[in-house]
N, C-alpha and C positions, 0 to 999 in steps of 0.2 A: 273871314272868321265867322263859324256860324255861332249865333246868339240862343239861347236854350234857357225859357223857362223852366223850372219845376215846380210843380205843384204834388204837396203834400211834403216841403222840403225840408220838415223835422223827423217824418216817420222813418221806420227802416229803411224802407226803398227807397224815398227822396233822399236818405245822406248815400247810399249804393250810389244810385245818380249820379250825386254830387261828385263822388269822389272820383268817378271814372270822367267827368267833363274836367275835372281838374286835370287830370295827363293827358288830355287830347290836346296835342299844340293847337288844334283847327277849332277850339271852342271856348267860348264865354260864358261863363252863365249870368247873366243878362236880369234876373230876377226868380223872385224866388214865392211861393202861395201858399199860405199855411193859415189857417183859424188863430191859431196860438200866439201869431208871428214872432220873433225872435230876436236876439242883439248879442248873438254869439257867431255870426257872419258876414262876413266882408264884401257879400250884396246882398239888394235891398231888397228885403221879404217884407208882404204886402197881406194883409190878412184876407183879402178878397181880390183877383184879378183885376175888377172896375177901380181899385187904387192905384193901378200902376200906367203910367202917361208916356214912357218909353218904349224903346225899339225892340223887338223880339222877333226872331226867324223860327221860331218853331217853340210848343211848351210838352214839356215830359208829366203825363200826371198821375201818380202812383199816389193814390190817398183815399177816398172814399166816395159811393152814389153820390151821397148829400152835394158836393161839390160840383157835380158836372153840369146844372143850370148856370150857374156864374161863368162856368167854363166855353161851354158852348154860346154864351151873349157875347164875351169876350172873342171867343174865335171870330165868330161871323159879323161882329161888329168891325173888331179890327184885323181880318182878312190874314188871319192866324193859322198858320197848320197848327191840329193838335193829336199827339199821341195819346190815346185814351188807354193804358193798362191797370185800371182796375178795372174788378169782379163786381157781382151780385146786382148787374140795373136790372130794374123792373124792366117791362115789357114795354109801358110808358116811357121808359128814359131810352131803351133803344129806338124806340119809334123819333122820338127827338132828336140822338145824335143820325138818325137817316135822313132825318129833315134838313138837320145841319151839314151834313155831307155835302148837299146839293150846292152848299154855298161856299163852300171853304174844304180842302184837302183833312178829310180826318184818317187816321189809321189808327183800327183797334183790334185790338188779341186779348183773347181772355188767359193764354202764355206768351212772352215776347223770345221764349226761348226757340233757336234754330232745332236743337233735336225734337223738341214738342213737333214742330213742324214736321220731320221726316216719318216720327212716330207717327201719326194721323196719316201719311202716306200709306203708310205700311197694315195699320188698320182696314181704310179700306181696303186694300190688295188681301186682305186674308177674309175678310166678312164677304167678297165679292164672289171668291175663292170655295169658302165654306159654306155658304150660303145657311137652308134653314136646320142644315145637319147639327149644328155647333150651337150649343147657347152662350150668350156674350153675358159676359160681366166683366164690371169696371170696379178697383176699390183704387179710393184716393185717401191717401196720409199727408197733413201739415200740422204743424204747429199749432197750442195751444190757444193762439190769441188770434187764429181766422174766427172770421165772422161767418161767412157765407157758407153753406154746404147744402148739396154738394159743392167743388169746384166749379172755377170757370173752365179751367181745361179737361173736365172730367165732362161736362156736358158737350164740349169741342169731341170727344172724342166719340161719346155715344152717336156725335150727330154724322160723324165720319163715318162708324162702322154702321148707321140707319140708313145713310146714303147709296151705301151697296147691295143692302140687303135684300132679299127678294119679296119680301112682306112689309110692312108698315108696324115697326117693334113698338112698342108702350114701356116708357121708363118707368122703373119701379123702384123707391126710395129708401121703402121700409118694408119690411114684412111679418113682423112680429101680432099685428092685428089680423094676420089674415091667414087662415090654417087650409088650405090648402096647397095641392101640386103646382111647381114653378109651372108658368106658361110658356111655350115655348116660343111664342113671340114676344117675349120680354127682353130689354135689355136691364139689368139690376148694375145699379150704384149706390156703393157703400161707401160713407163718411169715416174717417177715423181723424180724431184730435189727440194732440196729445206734445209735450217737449217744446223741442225748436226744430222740431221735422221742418226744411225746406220747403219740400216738395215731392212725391213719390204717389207717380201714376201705373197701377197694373193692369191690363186688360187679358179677362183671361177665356178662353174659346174651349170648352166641355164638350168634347163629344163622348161618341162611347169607344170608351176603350183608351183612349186619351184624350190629352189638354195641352193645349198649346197657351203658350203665356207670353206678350209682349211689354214689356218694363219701361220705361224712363227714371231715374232718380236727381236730380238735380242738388248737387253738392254743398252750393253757395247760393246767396239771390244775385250775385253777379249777373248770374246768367241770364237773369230776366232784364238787371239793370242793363246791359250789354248789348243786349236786342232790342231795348227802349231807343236807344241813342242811337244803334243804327238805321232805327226806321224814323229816327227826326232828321239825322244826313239821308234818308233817301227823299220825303216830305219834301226839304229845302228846295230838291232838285223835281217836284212835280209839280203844277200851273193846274191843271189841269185838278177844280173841284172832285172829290170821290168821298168814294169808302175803302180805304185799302186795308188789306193784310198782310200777314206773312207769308202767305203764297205771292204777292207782288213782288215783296221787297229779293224773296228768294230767286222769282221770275228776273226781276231787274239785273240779280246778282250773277245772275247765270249757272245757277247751280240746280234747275229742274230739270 
């Protein structure tokens, strides 16, 4: 029986989570981390990690930066894999969960979704492809109550199509302060909020004469919950401190 913290296990995603460790015959959820904490659950939610004195084989964390200090003393304290899927850390907080890595198995995606994965495949194969003929741009849509923008999987994806490119492109955020011609080593990424938008990443490749357009839409947050929990069953089964991702767990999966 694998055991599965979650952390953040009031918010959307932590009850997505929840609800999917509830039908896995092969899983407990073992405890639960929230600020708020709670007495509308039948396990023991803990308002900080360092309160909880119990067994745990792996913690699911979908909730906010602010939490990932407690998160990471707690892993490497007590010899925790941790699945990081939230967005927006400072540059600071990834330098820290690298540090952590070195001590304790962490896997983090700024999407846990598999087609996010293939899409970033498919990116670079076309930016490699099209090299500095094509200008790239990204626009990402979510919902009304993200914090962070751009995405996390929106900079995953600029970082995919910069990886192939035959120049060194400069992200560009905004451009309404700036009156002049697009650069052509630019990659632009545009924000939109708005609803209960999921999730909807477009990357779109201009050249002259046409445009080629790669999509993803993601229907439900299942699909994120879903991808959480398979990378805490794959965690279980690694020994071996790192920093893994989606391409591991897909590696592991046999499906590269």
């Amino acid at each position: 029986m694998l055991r599965i913290g979650i952390s953040g296990c009031n918010g959307h995603m932590g009850r997505v989570v929840e609800d999917i460790c509830r039908s896995a015959p092969d899983i407990e959820i073992a405890v639960g981390f929230d600020i708020l904490g709670t007495c509308d659950r039948d396990f023991k939610v803990c308002t900080s990690p360092a309160e909880f004195d119990g067994e745990v084989d792996a913690v699911i964390d979908f909730s906010s930066p602010a939490a990932l200090q407690g998160l990471l003393e707690f892993g490497t304290t007590r010899k925790v894999p941790l699945v990081l899927a939230t967005t927006g850390y400072s540059q600071e907080q990834l330098t820290a969960i690298d540090e952590a890595a070195k001590l304790v198995p962490i896997f983090r995606s700024g999407n846990m979704s598999l087609g996010i994965n293939v899409l970033l495949e498919l990116v670079r194969r076309a930016a490699s492809i099209l090299g500095s003929d094509y200008d790239v741009e990204i626009v990402e849509r979510h919902h009304h109550r993200k914090v962070d923008a751009p995405s996390g999987t929106a900079l995953m994806i600029a970082d995919a199509a910069a990886s192939a490119l035959p120049y060194q492109p400069q992200y560009v955020y905004e451009r309404q302060s700036v009156r002049k011609p697009r650069d052509p080593h630019e990659i632009g990424i545009s924000s939109v909020r708005g609803g209960t938008i999921v999730g909807d990443h477009e990357i779109i490749f201009a050249g002259r004469d046409e445009v080629i357009e790669l999509r993803h839409s993601a229907q439900s947050r299942e699909v994120f919950a879903a991808g959480a929990v398979k990378a805490a069953r794959f965690l279980a089964g690694v020994e071996k401190p790192g920093l893994y991702s989606m391409a591991d767990l897909v590696a592991a999966a046999g499906l590269d």
